[in-house]
VEXDREN-2710 file (C-alpha; in Angstrom, 1 decimal):
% VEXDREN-2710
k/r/px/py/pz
1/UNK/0.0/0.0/0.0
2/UNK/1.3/3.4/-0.5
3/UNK/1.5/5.9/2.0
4/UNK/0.5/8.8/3.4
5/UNK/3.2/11.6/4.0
6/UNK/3.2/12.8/7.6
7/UNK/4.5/16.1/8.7
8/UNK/5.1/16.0/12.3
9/UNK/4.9/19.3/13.9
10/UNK/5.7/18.7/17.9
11/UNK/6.7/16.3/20.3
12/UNK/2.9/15.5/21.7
13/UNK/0.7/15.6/21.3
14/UNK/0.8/13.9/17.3
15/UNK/-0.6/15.5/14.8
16/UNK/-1.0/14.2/11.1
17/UNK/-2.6/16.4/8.2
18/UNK/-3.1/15.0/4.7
19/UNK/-4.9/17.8/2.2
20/UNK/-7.4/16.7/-0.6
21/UNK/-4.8/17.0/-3.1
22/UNK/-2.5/14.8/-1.0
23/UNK/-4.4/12.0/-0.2
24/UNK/-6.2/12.1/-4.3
25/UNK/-2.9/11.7/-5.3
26/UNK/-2.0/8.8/-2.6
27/UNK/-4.9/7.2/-3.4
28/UNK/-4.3/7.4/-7.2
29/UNK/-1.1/5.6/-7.1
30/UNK/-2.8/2.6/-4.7
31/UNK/-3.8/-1.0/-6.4
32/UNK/-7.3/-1.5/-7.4
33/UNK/-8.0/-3.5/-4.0
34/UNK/-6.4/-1.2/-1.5
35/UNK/-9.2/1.5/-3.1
36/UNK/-11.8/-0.3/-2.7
37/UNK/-10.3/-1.1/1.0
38/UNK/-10.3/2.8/1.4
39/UNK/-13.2/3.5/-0.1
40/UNK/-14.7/0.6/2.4
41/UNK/-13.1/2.3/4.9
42/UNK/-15.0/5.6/4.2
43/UNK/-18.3/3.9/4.0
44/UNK/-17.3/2.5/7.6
45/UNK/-16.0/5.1/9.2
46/UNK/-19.4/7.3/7.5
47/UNK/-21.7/4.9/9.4
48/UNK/-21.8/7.0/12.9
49/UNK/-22.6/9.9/10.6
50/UNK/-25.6/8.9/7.8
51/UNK/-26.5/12.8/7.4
52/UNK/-23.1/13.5/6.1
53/UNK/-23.8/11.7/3.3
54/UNK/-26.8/14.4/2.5
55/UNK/-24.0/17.2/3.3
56/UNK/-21.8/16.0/0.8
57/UNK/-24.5/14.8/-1.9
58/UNK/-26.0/18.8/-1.6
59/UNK/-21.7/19.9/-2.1
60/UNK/-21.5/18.2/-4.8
61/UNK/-24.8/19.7/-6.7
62/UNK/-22.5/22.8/-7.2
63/UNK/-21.4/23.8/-10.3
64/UNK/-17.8/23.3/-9.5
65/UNK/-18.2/19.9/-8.7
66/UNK/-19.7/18.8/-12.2
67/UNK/-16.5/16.9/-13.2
68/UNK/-16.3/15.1/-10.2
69/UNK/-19.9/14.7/-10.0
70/UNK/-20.0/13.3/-13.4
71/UNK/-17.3/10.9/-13.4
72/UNK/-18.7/9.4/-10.0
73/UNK/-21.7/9.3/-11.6
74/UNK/-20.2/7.1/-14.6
75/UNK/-18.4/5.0/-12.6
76/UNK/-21.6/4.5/-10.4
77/UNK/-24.2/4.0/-12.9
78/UNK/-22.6/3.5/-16.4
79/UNK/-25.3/3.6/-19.4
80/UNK/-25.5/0.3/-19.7
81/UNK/-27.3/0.0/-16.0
82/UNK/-29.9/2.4/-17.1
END
């Protein structure tokens, strides 16, 4: 699996920040099965917080999320499935 690069700023407590552009990029380089174990993980960790998914459907209704909202939506449901 690849990793994550971790910039450590003090002693203690540990702090460890990854930006979008970061981890899309992490995540790009990763086997087919360690995404889906990521994306697994998201759905897991998501569970404790179902109205998130709302938040985030409603973010990416924007106009600047149409690429990313398109391509997920291709991936998703692919003509074929219609």
């Amino acid at each position: 699996m690849t990793g994550i690069k971790v910039d450590i700023r003090a002693n203690a407590p540990l702090f460890i920040e990854a930006d979008p552009d970061t981890f899309g990029r992490v995540f790009a380089a990763m086997n087919s099965d360690d995404q889906v174990a990521v994306l697994d993980a998201i759905a897991e960790h998501m569970l404790p917080h179902p109205m998130q998914w709302d938040h985030i459907a409603i973010e990416l209704e924007k106009p600047q999320h149409a690429r990313v909202r398109g391509e997920l939506q291709a991936m998703l449901f692919p003509k074929g499935d219609q």
